[in-house]
C-alpha positions as CSV (number, residue, x, y, z in Angstrom):
1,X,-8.6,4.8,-26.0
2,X,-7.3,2.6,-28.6
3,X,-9.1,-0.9,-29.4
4,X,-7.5,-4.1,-27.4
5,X,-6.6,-2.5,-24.3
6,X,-6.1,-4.7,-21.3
7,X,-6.3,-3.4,-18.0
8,X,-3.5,-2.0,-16.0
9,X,-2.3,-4.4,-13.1
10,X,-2.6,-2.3,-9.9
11,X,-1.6,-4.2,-6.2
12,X,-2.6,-1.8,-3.5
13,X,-1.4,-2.4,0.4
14,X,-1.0,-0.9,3.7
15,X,3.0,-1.3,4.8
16,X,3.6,-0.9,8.9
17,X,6.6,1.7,7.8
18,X,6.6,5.4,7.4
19,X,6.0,7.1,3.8
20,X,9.9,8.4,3.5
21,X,11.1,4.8,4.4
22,X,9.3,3.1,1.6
23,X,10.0,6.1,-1.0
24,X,13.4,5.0,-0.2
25,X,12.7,1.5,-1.6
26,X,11.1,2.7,-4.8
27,X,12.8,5.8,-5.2
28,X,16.2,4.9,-5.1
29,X,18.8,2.5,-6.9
30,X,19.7,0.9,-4.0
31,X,15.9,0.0,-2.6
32,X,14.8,-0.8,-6.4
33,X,17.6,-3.6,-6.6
34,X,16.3,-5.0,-2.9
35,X,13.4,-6.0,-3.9
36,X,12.9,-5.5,-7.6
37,X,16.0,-5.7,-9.5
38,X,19.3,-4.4,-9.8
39,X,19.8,-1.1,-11.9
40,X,21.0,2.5,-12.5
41,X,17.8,3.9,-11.5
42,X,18.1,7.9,-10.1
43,X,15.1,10.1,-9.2
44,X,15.3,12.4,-12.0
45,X,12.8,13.1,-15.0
46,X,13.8,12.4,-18.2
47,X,17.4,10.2,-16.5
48,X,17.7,6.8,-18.5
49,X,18.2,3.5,-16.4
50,X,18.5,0.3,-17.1
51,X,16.6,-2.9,-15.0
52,X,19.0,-6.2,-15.2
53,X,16.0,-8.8,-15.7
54,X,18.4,-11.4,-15.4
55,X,18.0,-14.2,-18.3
56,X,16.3,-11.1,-20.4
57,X,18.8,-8.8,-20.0
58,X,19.0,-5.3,-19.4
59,X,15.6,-3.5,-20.0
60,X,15.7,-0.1,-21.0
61,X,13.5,2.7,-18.5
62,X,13.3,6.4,-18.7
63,X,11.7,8.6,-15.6
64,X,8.8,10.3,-16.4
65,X,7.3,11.6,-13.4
66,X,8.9,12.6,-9.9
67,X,6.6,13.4,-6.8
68,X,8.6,13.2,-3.7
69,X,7.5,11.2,-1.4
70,X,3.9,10.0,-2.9
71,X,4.3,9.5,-6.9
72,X,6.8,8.1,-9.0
73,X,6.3,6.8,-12.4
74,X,8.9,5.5,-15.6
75,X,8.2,3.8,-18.6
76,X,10.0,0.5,-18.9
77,X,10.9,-1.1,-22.1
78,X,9.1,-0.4,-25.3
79,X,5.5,-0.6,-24.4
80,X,5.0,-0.1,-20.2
81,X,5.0,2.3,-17.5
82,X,5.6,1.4,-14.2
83,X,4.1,3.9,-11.1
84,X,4.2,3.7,-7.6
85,X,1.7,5.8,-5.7
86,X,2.3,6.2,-1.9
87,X,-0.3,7.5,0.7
88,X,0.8,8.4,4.6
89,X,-1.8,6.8,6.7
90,X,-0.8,8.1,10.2
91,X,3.0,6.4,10.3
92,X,2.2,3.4,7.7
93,X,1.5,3.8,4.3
94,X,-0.6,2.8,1.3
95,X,1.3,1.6,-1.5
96,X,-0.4,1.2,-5.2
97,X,1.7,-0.3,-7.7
98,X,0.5,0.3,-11.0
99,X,2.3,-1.4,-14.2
100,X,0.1,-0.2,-17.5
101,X,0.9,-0.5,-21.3
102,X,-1.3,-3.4,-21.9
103,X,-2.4,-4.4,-25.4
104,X,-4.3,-7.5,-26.9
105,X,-2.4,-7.4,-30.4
106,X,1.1,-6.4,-29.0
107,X,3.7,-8.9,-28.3
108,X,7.1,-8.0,-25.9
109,X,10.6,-7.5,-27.3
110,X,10.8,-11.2,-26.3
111,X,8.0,-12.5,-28.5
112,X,5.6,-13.0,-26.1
113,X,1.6,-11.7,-26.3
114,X,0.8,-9.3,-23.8
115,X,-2.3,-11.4,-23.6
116,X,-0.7,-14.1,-21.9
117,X,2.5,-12.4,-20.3
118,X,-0.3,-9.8,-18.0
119,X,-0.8,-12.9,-16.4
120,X,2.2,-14.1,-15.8
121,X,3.4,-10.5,-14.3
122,X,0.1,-9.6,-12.0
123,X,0.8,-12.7,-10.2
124,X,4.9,-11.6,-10.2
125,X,3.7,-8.3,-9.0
126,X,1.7,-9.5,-6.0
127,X,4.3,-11.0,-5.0
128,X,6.7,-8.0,-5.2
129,X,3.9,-6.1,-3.4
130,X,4.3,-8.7,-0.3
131,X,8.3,-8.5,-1.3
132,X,8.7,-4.5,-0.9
133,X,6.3,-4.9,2.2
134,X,8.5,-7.3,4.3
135,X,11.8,-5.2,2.7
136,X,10.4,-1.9,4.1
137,X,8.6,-3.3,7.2
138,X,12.2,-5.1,8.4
């Protein structure tokens, strides 16, 4: 492990819909831009995306991992990975989204320190957490 790591933000939740309903939201474009963003996301290792992050602009992603219907993972911009883990619990399912990268001395393509942006995104994530939830419980 290298020196100045800061912890991964991981939000973990039970959703009232079944596993292949929510790998739907994750796993495709179309459920990614419902709740997350818009993009040109497919479920294929190694395929190149894009995330429109609005006033930031297109954010460049890459698939890295592919486990239908429990484990997907991509790194997203220059520094993070972003992986959603999904458990079947008897028709509803546990969701665990993890977003890692995190450094003390490294700063976004934007400028800002990771140190204060972690912040800024666990709090965004927790609300995406409750955001995919209503999406895939409607």
């Amino acid at each position: 492990m290298a020196n100045g790591l800061l912890p991964d933000i991981r939000h973990t939740g039970v959703f009232n819909a079944p596993i292949d309903k929510v790998w739907k939201a994750v796993a495709t474009s179309d459920g990614l831009a419902a709740w997350f963003m818009p993009n040109d996301f497919e479920p294929v290792v190694g395929h190149e995306f894009h995330l429109n992050a609005g006033p930031y602009g297109m954010s460049p992603c890459k698939v890295t991992e592919i486990d239908p219907p429990h484990r997907l993972s991509f790194d997203w911009g220059k520094d993070w990975q972003l992986t959603f883990e999904l458990k079947d619990m008897d028709g509803k399912t546990e969701v665990t989204i993890i977003h890692s990268g995190w450094s003390e001395d490294t700063v976004t393509e934007f400028g800002q320190p990771h140190t204060i942006i972690r912040g800024n995104m666990d709090k965004g994530w927790e609300g995406l957490h409750r955001k995919l939830g209503t999406f895939v419980e409607g």
